[in-house]
C-alpha positions in Angstrom: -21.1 29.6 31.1 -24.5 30.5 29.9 -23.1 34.4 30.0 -20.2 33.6 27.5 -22.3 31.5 25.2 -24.5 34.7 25.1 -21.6 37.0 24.4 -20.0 35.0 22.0 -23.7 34.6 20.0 -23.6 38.8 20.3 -19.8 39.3 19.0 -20.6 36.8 16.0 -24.1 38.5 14.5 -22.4 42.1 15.1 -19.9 40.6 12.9 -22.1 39.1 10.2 -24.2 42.1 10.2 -21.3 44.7 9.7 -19.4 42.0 7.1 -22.1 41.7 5.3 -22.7 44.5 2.3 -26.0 45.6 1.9 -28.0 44.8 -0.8 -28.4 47.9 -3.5 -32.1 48.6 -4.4 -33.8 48.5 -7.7 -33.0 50.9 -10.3 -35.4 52.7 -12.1 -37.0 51.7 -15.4 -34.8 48.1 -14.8 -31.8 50.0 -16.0 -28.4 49.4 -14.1 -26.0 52.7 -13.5 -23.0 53.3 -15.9 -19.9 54.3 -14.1 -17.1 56.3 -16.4 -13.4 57.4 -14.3 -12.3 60.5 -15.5 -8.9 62.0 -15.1 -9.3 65.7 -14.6 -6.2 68.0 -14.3 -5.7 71.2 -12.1 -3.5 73.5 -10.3 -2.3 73.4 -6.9 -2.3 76.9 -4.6 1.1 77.2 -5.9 0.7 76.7 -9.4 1.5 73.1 -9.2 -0.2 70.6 -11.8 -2.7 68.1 -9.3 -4.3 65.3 -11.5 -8.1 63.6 -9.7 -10.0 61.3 -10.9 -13.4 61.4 -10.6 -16.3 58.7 -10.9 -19.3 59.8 -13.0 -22.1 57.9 -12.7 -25.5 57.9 -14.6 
């Protein structure tokens, strides 16, 4: 009994501790980062059109 308490106490803080996001650091100078998505178009091997999009951040 006292083995599968044990286990169970295991299994549920692996879970918390991989659920749980971590926590971003401070930015610098107290400014947050600005995040644009930009669409940017190119050409396959075989000259077909492949459109991204890309996130910029600063």
């Amino acid at each position: 009994m006292r083995h599968c308490l044990l286990a169970i106490a295991v299994a549920m803080t692996t879970t918390l501790v991989v659920a749980v996001p971590a926590e971003a650091g401070p930015y610098s100078y107290g400014q947050r980062q600005t995040c644009v998505v930009k669409t940017v178009k190119t050409y396959g091997a075989y000259g077909r059109v492949v459109i991204k999009k890309v996130r910029i951040c600063k």
